[in-house]
C-alpha positions as CSV (number, residue, x, y, z in Angstrom):
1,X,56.7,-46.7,-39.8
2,X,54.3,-45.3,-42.9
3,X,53.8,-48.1,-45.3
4,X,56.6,-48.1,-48.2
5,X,56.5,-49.1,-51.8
6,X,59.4,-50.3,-54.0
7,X,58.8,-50.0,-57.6
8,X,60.0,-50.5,-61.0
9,X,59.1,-48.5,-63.9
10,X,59.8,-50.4,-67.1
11,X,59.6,-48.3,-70.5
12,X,60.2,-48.9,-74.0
13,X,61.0,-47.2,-76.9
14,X,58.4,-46.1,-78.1
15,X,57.2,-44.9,-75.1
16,X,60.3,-42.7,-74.3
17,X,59.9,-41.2,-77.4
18,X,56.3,-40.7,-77.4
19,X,56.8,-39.0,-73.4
20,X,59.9,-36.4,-74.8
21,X,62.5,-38.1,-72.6
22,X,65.2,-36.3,-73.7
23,X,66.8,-35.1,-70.6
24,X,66.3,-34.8,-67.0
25,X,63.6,-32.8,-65.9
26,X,61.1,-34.3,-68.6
27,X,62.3,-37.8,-66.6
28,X,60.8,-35.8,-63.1
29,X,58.2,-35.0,-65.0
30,X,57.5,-38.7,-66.2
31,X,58.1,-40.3,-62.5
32,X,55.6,-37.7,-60.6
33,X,53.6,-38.2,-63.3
34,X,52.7,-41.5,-62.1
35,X,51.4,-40.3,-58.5
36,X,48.7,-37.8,-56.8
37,X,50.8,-34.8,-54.9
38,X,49.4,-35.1,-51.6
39,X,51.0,-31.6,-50.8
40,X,49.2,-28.3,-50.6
41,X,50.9,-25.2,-52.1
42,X,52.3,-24.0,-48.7
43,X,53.9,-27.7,-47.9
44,X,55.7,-27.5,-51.5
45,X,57.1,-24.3,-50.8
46,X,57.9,-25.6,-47.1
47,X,60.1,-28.4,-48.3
48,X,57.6,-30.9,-47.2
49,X,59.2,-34.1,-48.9
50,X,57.0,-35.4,-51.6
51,X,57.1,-39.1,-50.7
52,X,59.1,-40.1,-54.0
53,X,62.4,-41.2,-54.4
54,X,64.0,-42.6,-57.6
55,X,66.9,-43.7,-59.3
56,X,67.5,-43.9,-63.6
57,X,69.0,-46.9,-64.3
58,X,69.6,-45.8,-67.8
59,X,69.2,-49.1,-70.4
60,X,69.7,-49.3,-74.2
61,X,68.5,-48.8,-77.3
62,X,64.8,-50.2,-76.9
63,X,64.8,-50.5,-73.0
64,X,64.9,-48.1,-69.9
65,X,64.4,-48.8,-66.2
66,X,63.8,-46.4,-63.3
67,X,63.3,-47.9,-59.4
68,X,60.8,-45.5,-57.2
69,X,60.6,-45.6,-53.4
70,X,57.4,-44.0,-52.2
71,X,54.9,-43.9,-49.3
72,X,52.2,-44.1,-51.8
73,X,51.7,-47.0,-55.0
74,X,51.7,-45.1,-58.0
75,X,50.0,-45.8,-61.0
76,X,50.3,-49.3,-63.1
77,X,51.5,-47.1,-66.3
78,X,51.4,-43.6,-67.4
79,X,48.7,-41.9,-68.8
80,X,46.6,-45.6,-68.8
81,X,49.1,-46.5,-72.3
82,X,53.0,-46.0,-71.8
83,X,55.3,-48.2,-69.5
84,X,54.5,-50.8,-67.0
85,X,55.2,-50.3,-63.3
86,X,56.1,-53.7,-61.1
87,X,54.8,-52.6,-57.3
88,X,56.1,-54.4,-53.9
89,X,55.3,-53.2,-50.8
90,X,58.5,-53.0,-48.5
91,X,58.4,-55.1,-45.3
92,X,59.8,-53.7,-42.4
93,X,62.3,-56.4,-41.6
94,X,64.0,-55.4,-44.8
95,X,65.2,-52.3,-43.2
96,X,66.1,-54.2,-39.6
97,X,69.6,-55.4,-40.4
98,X,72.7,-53.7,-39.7
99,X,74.8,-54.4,-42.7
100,X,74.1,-53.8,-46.2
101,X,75.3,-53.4,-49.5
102,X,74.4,-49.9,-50.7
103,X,74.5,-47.9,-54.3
104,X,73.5,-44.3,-54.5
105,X,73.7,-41.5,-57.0
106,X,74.0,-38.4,-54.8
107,X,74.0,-34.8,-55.6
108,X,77.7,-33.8,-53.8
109,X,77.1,-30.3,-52.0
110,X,78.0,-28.2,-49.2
111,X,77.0,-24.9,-47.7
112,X,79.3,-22.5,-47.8
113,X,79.4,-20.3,-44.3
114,X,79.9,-16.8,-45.3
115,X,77.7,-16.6,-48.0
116,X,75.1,-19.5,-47.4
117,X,75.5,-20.6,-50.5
118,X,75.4,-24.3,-51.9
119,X,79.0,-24.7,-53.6
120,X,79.6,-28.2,-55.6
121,X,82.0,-30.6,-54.0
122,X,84.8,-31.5,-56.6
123,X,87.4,-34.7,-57.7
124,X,86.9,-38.1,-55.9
125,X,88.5,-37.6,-53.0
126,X,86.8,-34.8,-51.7
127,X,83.4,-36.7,-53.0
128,X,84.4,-40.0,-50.4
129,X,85.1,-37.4,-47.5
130,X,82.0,-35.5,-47.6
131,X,80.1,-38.9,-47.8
132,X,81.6,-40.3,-45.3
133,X,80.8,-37.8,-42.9
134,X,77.7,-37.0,-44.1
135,X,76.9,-40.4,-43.4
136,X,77.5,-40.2,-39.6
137,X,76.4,-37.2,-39.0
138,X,72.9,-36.9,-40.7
139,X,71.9,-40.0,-42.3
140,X,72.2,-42.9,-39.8
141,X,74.9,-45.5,-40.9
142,X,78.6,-45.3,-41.2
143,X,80.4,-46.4,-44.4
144,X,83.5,-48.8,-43.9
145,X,86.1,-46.5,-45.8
146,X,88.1,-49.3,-47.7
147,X,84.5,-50.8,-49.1
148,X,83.4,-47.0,-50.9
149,X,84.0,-46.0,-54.5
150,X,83.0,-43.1,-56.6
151,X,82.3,-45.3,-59.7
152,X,80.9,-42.0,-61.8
153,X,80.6,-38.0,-61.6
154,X,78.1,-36.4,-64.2
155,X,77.5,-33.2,-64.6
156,X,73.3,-33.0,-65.7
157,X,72.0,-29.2,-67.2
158,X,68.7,-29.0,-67.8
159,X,65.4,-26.2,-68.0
160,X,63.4,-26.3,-65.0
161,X,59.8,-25.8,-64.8
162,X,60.2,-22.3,-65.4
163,X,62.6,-22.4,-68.0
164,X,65.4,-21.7,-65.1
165,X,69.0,-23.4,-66.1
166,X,69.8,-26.2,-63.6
167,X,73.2,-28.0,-63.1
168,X,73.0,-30.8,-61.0
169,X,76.4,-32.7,-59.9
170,X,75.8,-36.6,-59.6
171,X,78.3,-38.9,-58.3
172,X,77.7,-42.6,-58.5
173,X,78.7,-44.0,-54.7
174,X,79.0,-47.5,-54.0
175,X,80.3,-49.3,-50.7
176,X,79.0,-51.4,-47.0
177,X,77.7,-49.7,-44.6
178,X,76.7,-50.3,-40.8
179,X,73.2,-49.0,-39.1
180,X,74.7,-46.6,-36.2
181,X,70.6,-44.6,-35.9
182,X,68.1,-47.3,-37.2
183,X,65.6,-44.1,-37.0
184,X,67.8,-41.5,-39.2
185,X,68.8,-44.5,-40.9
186,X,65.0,-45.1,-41.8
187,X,64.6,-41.8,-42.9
188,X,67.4,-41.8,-45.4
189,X,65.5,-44.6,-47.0
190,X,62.3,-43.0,-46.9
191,X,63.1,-39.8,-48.2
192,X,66.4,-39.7,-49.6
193,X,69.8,-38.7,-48.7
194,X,71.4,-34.9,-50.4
195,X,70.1,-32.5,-52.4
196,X,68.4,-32.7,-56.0
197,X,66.3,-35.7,-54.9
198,X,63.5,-34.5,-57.4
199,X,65.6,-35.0,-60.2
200,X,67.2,-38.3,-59.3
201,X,69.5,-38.2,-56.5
202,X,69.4,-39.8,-53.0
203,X,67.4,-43.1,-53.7
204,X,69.4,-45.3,-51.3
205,X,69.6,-48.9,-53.0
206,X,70.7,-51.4,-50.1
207,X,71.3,-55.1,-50.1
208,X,70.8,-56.4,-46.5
209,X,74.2,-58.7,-45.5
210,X,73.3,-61.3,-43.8
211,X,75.7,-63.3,-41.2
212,X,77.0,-66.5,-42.1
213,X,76.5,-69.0,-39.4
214,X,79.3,-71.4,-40.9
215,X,82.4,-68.8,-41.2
């Protein structure tokens, strides 16, 4: 399996302000910022994955925290001034076990068959469906129903690169789930699960369970 690096970026208020956080492309902007694109042109518009996953973890006043999966270390800080970055490779026991504890924010989705489009999936309910069996039948695990909750459901609009509107759904998922395809299972990790994993979405954040010998 390509080497994996789990990462914390660390930033403080001053350099928020002085990097125009203010919404959620500049926060894509900030994150690839801290890596080489190893992509030509042609992979980019392929949908060659970039190798970067991440995941805001908001913070306060004076404080905020992103984590970053990647097959690459990025930088120590941004622009050799702003933020500090903690760096661990990932092992790959860690992603050996069967059971873990997961969090995700995902971008909810589906295709729509006459028209190809992408139509947003709506309300809680439909939200735990679609993950469910998106689960099983692309990413590799199965989530134990009674275990998943839909703690959040934002609704992010923001100017793109070319000064395109984008509206982004993001529902914060939470739950246990069981390996059923350590390979697709692998993958999820490595790349993300969904769509709009370049502004946020997918990073799977998993707590191996271990079995107690003594119940």
């Amino acid at each position: 399996m390509t080497e994996l690096f789990a990462s914390a970026l660390h930033l403080d208020r001053t350099a928020v302000k002085a990097l125009k956080m203010t919404d959620t492309y500049s926060l894509h902007r900030v994150v690839y910022s801290l890596f080489s694109d190893e992509r030509s042109d042609t992979e980019k518009n392929s949908n060659v994955q970039s190798g970067i996953v991440y995941a805001d973890q908001g913070g306060d006043f004076q404080h905020r925290k992103v984590l970053i999966v990647s097959n690459r270390p990025p930088a120590t800080n941004i622009d050799g001034k702003y933020g500090m970055v903690l760096i661990k490779p990932i092992s790959d026991t860690f992603l050996s076990h069967t059971h873990y504890c997961f969090k995700v924010q995902v971008n909810p989705v589906r295709k729509d068959k006459k028209s190809g489009k992408r139509i947003a999936v709506k309300g809680r309910s439909a939200i735990a469906d679609w993950f469910l069996k998106r689960a099983t039948d692309s990413w590799g695990f199965q989530v134990t129903p009674q275990t998943l909750q839909i703690e959040a459901i934002d609704v992010l609009r923001f100017e793109g690169k070319s000064g395109r509107l984008v509206t982004i759904g993001k529902a914060h998922v939470q739950g246990q789930l069981t390996v059923i395809n350590s390979q697709q299972f692998r993958n999820s990790f490595k790349n993300g699960i969904g769509k709009g994993r370049a502004f946020g979405c997918g990073l799977l954040q998993i707590v191996p369970i271990i079995d107690n010998l003594f119940t």
